[in-house]
C-alpha positions in Angstrom: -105.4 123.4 6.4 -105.0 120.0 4.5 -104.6 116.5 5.7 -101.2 116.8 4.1 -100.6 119.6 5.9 -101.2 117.9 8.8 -98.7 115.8 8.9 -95.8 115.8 6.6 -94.4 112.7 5.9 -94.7 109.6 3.0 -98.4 107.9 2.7 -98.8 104.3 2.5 -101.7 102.7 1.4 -103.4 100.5 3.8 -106.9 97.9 3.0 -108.7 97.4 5.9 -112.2 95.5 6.0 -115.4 97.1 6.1 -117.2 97.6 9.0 -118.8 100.7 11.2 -115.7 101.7 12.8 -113.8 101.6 9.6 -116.1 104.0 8.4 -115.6 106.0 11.3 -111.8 106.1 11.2 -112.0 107.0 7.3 -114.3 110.3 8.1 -111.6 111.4 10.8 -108.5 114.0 9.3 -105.1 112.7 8.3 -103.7 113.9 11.7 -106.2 112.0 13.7 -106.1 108.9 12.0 -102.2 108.8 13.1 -103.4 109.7 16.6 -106.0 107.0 16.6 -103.4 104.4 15.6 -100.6 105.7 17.9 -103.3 105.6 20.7 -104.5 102.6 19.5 -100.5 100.7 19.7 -99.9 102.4 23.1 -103.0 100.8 24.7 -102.2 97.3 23.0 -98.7 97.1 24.4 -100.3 98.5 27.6 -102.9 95.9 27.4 -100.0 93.5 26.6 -98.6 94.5 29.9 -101.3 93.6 32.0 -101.8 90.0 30.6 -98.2 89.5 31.4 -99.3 90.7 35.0 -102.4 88.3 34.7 -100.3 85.6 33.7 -97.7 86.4 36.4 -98.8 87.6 39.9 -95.6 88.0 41.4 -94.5 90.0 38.5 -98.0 92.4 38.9 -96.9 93.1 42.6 -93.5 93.8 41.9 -94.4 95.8 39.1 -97.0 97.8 41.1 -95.0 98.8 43.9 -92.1 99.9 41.7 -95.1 101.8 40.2 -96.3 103.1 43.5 -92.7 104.0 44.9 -92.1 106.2 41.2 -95.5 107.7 41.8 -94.3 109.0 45.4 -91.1 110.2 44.5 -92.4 111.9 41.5 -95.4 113.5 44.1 -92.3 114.6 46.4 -90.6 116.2 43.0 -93.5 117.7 41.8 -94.1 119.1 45.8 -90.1 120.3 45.8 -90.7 121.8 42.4 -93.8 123.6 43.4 -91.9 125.1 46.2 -88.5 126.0 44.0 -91.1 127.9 41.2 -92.7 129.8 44.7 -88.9 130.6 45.7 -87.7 131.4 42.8 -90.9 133.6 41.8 -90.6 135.2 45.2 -86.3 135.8 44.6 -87.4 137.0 41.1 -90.0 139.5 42.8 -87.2 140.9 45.2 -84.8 141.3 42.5 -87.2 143.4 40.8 -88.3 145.3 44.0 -84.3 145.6 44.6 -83.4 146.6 41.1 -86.5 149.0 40.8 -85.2 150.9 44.3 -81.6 150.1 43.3 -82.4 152.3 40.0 -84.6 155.1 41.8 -81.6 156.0 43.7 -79.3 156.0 41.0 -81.4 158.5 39.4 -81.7 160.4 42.0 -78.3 160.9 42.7 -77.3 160.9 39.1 -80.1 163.9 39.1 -78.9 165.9 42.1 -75.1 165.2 40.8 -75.8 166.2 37.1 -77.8 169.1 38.7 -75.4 170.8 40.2 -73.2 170.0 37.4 -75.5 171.9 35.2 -75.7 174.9 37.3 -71.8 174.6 37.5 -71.6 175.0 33.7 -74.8 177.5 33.2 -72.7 180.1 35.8 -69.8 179.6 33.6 -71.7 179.9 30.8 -73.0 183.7 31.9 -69.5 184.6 33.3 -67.9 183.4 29.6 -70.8 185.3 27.8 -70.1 188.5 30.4 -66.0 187.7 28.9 -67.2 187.7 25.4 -69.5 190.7 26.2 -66.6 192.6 27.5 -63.5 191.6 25.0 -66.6 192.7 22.3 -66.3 196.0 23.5 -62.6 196.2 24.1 -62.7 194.5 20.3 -64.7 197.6 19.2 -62.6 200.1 21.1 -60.0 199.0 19.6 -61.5 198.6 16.2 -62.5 202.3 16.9 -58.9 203.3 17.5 -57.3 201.4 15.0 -59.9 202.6 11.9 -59.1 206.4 13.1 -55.1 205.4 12.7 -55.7 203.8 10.0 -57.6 206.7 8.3 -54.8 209.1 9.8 -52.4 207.2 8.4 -54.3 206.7 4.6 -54.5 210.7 4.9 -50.8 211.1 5.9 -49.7 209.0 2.8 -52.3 210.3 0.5 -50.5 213.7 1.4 -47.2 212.2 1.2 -48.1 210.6 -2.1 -49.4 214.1 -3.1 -46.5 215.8 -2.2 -44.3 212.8 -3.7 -46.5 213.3 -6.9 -46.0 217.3 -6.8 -42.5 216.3 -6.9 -42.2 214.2 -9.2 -44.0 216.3 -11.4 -41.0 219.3 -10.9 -38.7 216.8 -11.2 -40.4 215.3 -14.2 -40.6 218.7 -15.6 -37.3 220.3 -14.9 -35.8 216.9 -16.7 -38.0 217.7 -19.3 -37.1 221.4 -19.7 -33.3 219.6 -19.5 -34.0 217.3 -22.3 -35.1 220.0 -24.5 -32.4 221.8 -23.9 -29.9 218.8 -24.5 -31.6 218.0 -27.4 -30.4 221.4 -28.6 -27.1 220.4 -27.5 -26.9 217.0 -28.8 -24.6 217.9 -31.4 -22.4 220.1 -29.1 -20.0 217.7 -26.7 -18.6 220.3 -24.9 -22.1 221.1 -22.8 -22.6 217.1 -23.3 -19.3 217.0 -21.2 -20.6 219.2 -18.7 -23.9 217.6 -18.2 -22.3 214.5 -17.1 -19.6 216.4 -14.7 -22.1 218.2 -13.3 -23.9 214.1 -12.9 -20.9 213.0 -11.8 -20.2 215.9 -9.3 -22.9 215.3 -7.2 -22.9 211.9 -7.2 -19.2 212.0 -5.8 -20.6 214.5 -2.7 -22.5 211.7 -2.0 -20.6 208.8 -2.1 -17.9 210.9 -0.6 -19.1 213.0 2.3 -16.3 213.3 3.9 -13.5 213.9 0.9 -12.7 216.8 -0.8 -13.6 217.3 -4.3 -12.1 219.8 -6.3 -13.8 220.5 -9.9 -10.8 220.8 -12.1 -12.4 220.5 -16.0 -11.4 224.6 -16.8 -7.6 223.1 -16.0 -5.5 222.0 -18.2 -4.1 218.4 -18.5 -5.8 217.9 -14.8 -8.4 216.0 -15.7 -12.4 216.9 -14.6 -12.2 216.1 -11.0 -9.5 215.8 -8.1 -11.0 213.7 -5.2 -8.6 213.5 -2.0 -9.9 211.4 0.1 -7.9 211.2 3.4 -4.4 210.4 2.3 -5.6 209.4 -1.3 -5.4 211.7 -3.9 -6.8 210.6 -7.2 -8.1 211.8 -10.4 -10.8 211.1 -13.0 -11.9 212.1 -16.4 -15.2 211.8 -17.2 -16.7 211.1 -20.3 -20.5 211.3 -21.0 -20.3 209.6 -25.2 -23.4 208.2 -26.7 -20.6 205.8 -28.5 -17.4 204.2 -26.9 -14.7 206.2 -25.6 -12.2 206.4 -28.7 -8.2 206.1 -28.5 -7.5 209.6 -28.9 -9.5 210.6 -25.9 -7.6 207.6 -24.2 -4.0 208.8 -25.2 -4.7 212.5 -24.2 -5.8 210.5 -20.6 -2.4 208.7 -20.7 -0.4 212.1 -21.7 -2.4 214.1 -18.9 -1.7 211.7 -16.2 2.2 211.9 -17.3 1.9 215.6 -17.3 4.3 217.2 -14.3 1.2 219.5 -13.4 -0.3 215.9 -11.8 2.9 215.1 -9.9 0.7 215.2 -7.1 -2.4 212.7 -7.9 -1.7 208.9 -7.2 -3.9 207.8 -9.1 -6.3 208.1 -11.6 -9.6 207.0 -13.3 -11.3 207.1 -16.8 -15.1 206.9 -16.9 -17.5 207.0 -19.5 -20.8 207.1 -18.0 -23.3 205.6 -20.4 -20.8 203.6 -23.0 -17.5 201.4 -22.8 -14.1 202.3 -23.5 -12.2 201.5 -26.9 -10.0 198.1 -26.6 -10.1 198.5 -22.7 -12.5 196.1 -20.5 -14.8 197.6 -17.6 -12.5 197.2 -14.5 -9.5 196.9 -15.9 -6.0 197.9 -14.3 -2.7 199.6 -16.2 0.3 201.9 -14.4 1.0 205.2 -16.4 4.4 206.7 -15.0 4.1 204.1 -11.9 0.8 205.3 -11.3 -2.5 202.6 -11.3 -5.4 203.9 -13.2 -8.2 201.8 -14.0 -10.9 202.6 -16.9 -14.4 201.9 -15.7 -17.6 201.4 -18.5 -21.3 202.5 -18.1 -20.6 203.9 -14.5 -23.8 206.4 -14.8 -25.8 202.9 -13.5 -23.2 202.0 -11.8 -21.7 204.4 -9.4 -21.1 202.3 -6.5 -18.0 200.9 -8.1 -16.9 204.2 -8.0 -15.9 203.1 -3.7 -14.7 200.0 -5.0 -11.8 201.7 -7.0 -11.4 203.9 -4.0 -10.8 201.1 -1.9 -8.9 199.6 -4.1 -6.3 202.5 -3.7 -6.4 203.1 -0.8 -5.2 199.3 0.3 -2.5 199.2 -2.2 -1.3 202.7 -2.2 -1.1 203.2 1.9 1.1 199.8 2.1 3.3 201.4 -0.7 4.0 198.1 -2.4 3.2 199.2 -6.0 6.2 197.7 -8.2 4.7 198.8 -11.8 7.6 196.6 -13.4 6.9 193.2 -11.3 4.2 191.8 -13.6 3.2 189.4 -11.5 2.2 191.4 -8.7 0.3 193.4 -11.6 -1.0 190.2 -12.6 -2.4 189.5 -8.9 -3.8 193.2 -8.5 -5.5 193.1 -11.8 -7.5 189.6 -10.8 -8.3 190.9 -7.5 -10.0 194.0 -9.0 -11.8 191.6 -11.5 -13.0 189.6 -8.4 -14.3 192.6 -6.4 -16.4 193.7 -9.1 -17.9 190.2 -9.8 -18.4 189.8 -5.9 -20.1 193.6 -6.0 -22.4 192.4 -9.0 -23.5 189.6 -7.3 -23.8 191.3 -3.9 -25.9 193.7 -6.1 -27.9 191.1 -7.2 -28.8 189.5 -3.6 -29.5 193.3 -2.7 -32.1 193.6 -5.8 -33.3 190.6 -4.3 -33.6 191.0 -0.9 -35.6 194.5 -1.4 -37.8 193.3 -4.0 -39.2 190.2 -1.1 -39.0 192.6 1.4 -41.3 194.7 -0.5 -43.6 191.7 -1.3 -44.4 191.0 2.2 -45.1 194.3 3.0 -47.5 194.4 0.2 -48.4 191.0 2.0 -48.4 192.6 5.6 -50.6 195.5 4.4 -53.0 192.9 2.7 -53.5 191.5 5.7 -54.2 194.1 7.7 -56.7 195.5 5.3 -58.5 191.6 5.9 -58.4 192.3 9.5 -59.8 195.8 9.2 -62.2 194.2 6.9 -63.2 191.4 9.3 -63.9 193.2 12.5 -65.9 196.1 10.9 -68.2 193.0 9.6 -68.5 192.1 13.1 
């Protein structure tokens, strides 16, 4: 270390004569040199003091016995001090020695506390791990159960599906043997006419399981069917026309419904099961000799309107308030039939609908429980 390191403050310069103790106080460091001369002015004004004391006796005594009364109180403070660092090295000793048994029984409580906490939660541990144990078997019974169900129940549909497939592939091929036949009647409307009344038959046994359907297409001027259906008695002519239904087909409909032989019939229908029907809209409503007959389009995709028309008959023929001339009450019938059949499409619709989400999460539900399946036999 330096002598400006010593002591860090300005430097003055300072010419002092030459003599040995000059020569002295130049070889000492920085740091001592400022001793020497603070020591140096303490002892002068010391020294200062006592010629005052020389020159003043009175003043020396007072002086000394202030001197000697600070020395013995500051002997008594020192004494009291001496004792207050025993005390308070003795307190400090028993607040150790307290703190130290203070924390010895902490731990040993904590200890036995936490013990028997421990062996609390270790017997719960074996008694959840005897649980798991036990629901792992139930899992795997049931796991066992549940994969032999589920393979009964894969074979059941896979027969099912077998047989469905076996099925279908009669039905497939007595359509087919049916198309090649119709093809070799395509040009002959007569067995095209009874292709779709023998359609048309069945699908009238089961809309109407309970009416009584009487084929009359070898009759004349009766029309193809006669459907009485509990005090209804209506009939249709079907038509099964790769183009619309022409006039002519609709005036000899018109002249067979005026015909005496149908004095009996109510009603009546003209359908044309895979095209519309010349200048007449699908649904729509006239009254031939008092009678309400309504001419209904493309009813082969269709045949639930088939109980709408029925319905329809059946509500305004039982209340007999059929006046063919009062136009307005034609008027009225005629919107009302339009409304059903919007209000059936659209129910149709929501139907189409709802079955094609209901099939989507059972596609969904299946998924699932292939996941499960696939789950617990990783377990």
């Amino acid at each position: 270390m330096t002598d400006t390191e010593d002591v860090e403050c300005d430097l003055i310069e300072v010419l002092l004569p030459s003599n040995p103790f000059i020569e002295k106080f130049h070889s000492l460091s920085q740091k001592d040199k400022v001793n020497v001369i603070e020591l140096g002015l303490s002892l002068y004004e010391r020294g200062m003091d006592k010629i005052q004391f020389l020159q003043n006796k009175e003043w020396e005594e007072k002086i000394t016995k202030i001197q000697e009364s600070h020395n013995i109180e500051l002997d008594s403070i020192e004494s009291k001090l001496q004792r207050e660092m025993e005390l308070s090295k003795q307190v400090s000793e028993n607040h150790q020695r307290e703190k130290k048994e203070i924390s010895d029984n902490i731990l040993s409580n904590e200890s036995l506390k936490y013990s028997s906490i421990i062996d609390g939660l270790k017997e719960k541990i074996r008694e959840n791990e005897e649980i798991l144990h036990k629901k792992s078997r139930d899992l795997n019974n049931i796991y066992g159960e549940l994969t032999e169900k589920y393979d009964k129940k894969i074979d059941e549909i896979r027969e099912n599906c077998d047989k469905r497939v076996d099925e279908s592939n009669r039905i497939t091929n007595e359509y087919r043997d049916k198309y090649e036949k119709s093809m070799l009647s395509t040009h002959n409307s007569t067995i095209k006419g009874q292709e779709g009344e023998e359609f048309t038959h069945h699908q009238l046994n089961c809309l109407f399981p309970k009416a009584d359907i009487t084929d009359c297409h070898k009759e004349t001027a009766r029309g193809d069917f006669i459907l009485q259906d509990d005090d209804l008695t209506m009939m249709l002519e079907i038509k099964n026309y790769n183009t619309n239904v022409n006039k002519t087909e609709i005036t000899k409909f018109y002249r067979d419904v005026k015909s005496d032989s149908n004095s009996d019939i109510q009603c009546a229908v003209l359908v044309s099961l895979k095209t519309g029907i010349a200048n007449k809209p699908d649904f729509s409503l006239e009254f031939v000799n008092k009678k309400p007959v309504v001419f209904l389009h493309k009813l082969q995709n269709n045949m639930q309107h088939l109980k709408i028309i029925v319905q329809f008959f059946k509500l305004i023929m039982c209340h007999d308030v059929i006046d063919a001339d009062n136009s307005e009450k034609v008027a009225a019938l005629k919107e009302i039939l339009s409304t059903s059949k919007r209000n059936f499409n659209r129910q149709k619709k929501r139907i189409d609908k709802y079955y094609k989400e209901q099939m989507e999460d059972i596609v969904s539900i299946e998924t699932s429980m292939q996941q499960i399946f696939s789950i617990i036999s990783l377990k």
